[in-house]
C-alpha positions in Angstrom: 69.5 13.8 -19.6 68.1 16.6 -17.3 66.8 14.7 -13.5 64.6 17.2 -11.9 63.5 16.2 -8.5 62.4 12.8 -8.9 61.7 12.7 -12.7 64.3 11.7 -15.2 63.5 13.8 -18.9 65.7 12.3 -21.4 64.2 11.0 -24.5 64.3 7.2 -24.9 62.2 7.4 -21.6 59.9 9.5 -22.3 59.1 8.2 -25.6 58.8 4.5 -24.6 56.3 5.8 -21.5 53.8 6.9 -24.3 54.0 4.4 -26.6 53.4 1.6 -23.8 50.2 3.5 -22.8 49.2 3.7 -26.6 50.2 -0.1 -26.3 48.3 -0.8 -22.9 44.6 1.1 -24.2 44.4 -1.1 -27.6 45.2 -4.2 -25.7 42.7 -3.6 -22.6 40.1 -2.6 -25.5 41.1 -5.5 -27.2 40.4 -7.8 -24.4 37.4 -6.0 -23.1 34.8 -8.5 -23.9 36.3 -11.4 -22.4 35.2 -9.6 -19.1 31.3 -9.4 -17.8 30.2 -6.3 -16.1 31.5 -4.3 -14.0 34.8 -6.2 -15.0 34.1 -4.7 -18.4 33.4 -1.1 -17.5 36.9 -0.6 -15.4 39.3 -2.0 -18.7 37.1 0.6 -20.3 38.5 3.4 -18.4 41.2 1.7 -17.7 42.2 2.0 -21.5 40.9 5.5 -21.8 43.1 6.8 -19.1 46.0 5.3 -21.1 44.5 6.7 -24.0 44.3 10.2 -22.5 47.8 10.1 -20.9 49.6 9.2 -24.4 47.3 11.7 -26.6 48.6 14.5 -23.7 51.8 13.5 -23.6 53.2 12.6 -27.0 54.0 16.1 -28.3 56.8 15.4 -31.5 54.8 12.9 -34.1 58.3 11.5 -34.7 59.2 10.0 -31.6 57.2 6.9 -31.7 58.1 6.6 -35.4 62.0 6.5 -34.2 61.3 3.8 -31.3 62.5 1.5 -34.0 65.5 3.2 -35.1 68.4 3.8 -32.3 68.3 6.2 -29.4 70.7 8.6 -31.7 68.0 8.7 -34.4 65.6 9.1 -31.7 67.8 12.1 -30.7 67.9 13.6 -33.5 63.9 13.4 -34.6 63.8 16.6 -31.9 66.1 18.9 -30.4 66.4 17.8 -26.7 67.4 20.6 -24.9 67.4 21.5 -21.3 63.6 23.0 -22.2 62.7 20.4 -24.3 63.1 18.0 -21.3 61.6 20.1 -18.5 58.2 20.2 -20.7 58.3 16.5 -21.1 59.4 16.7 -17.3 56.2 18.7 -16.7 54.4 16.1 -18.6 55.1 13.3 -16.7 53.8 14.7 -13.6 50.3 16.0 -15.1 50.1 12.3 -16.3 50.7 10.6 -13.0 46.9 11.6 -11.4 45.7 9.6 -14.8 48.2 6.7 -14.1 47.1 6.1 -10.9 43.6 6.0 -11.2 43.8 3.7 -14.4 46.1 1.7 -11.9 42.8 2.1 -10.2 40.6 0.8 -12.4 42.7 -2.2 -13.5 42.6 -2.8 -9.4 39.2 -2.7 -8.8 39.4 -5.8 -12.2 41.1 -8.1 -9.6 39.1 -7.5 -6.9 36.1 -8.7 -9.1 37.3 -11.5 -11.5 37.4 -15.1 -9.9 41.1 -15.8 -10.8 
């Protein structure tokens, strides 16, 4: 586990942060029609942002294979070294912008759906 400033790199994070982004895009998709206009059009790029972020990040094709198996297997599916970490590190901040405007978007879904 390598903490660089604010941002933790280890690998049972990092993996789990793209696949719940993979997970949050094919659920707002899914979802999508149960919402009128302009509802509609902000899960849209609501679930592309995700899309985006976990297509950017996800780097090893194993990791999200592993997410079932332990966080030694998990481990072991790439070699985490202090590099290793610092890339995903580097990651995670390019991804934020995207985060917080799908945050955005799913935002401006409230703020126009009677509840």
């Amino acid at each position: 586990m390598i903490c660089d400033d604010d941002i933790l790199g280890n690998a049972w994070i990092y993996a789990t942060f793209v696949h719940y982004r993979q997970v949050s895009a094919r659920y707002l998709l899914s979802i999508k029609d149960l919402f009128q206009y302009p509802a509609k059009e902000y899960i849209i790029n609501a679930s592309e942002l995700y899309h985006r972020i976990s297509q950017d990040l996800l780097k090893f094709e194993n990791d999200l294979q592993n997410l079932n198996g332990s966080y030694d297997s998990l481990k072991q599916s790439v070699e985490w070294t202090r590099e290793t970490c610092l890339e995903q590190i580097q990651r995670l901040r390019d991804a934020k912008p995207l985060e917080v405007q799908a945050i955005g978007e799913l935002e401006k879904v409230l703020r126009t759906v009677s509840l």
